[in-house]
SEMAR-124495 format. One record per residue (C-alpha): residue number from 1; x, y, z. Coordinates in steps of 0.2 Angstrom, whole numbers. Example, Ala and Ser with C-alpha at 12.3 -4.5 7.8 and 13.67 -1.06 7.14 Angstrom:
REM residues 2
+-----+-------+-------+-------+
:  nr :    c1 :    c2 :    c3 :
+-----+-------+-------+-------+
:   1 :    62 :   -22 :    39 :
:   2 :    68 :    -5 :    36 :
+-----+-------+-------+-------+
***
This chain:
REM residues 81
+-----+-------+-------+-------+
:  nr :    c1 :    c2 :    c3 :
+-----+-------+-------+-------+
:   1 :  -158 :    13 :   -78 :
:   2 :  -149 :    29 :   -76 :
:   3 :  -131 :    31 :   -73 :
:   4 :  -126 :    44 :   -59 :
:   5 :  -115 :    55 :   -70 :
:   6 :  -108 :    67 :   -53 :
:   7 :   -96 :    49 :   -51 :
:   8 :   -89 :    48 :   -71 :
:   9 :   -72 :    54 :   -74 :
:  10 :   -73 :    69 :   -86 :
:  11 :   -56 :    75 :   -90 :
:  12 :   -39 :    67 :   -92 :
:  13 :   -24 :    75 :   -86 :
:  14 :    -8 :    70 :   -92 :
:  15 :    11 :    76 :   -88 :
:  16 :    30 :    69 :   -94 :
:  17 :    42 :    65 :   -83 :
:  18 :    61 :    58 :   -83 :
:  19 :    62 :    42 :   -78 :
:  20 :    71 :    47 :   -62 :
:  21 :    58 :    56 :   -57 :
:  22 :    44 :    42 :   -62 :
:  23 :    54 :    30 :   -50 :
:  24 :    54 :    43 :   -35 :
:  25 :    35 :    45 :   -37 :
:  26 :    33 :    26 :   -38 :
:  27 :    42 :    23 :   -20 :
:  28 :    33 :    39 :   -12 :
:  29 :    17 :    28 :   -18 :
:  30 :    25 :    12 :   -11 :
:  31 :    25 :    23 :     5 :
:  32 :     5 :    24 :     4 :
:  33 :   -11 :    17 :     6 :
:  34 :   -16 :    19 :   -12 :
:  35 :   -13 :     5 :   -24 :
:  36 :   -17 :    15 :   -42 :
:  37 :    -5 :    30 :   -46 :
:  38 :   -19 :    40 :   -52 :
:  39 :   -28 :    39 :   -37 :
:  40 :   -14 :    46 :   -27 :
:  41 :    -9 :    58 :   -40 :
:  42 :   -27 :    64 :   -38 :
:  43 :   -27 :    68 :   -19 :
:  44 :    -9 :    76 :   -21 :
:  45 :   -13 :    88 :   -34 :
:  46 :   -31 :    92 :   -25 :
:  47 :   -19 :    97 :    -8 :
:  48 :   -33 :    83 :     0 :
:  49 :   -24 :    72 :    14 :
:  50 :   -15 :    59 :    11 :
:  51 :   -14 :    41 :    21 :
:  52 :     2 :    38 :    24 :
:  53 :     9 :    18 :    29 :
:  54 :    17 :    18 :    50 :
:  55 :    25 :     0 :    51 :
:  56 :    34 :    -3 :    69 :
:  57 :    48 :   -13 :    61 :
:  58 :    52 :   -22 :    81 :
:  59 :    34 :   -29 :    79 :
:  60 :    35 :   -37 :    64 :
:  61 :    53 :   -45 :    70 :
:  62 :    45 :   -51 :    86 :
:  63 :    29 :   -59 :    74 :
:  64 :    41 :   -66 :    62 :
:  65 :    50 :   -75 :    77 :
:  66 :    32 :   -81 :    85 :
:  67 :    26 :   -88 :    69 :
:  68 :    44 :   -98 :    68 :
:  69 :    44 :  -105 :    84 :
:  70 :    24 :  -110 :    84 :
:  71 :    28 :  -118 :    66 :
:  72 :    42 :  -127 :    75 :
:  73 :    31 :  -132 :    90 :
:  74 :    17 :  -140 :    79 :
:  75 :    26 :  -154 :    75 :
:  76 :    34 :  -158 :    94 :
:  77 :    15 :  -154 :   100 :
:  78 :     6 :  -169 :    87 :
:  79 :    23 :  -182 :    90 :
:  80 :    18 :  -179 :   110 :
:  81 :     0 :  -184 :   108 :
+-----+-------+-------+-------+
***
């Protein structure tokens, strides 16, 4: 078998930071779509576009509250049949 060799990571970049700034990179990538650092660090550095996270905050209240109140209907819903 032959591998595809255009796919293998050839170099390794590698930079120091303070630790305040390590944390602030961490919560712009908590902010993302990408899970591995390096992954983001790669499309940053390569100016390639970057996916960035959109939560609707009212949503998620409302969902929280539906899941509650069918959690709380379950029960009356088997005790009437």
């Amino acid at each position: 078998m032959t591998e595809n060799n255009s796919n293998k990571k050839k170099s390794l970049v590698s930079f120091r930071v303070k630790p305040e700034e390590y944390d602030n990179i961490h919560e712009l990538l908590s902010k993302k779509t990408y899970r591995i650092l390096s992954e983001y660090a790669r499309k940053v550095l390569l100016n390639k576009s970057i996916i960035v996270k959109h939560r609707n905050e009212s949503a998620a209240e409302v969902l929280t509250a539906m899941i509650k109140f069918k959690n709380e209907l379950n029960p009356i819903g088997s005790n009437f049949n």
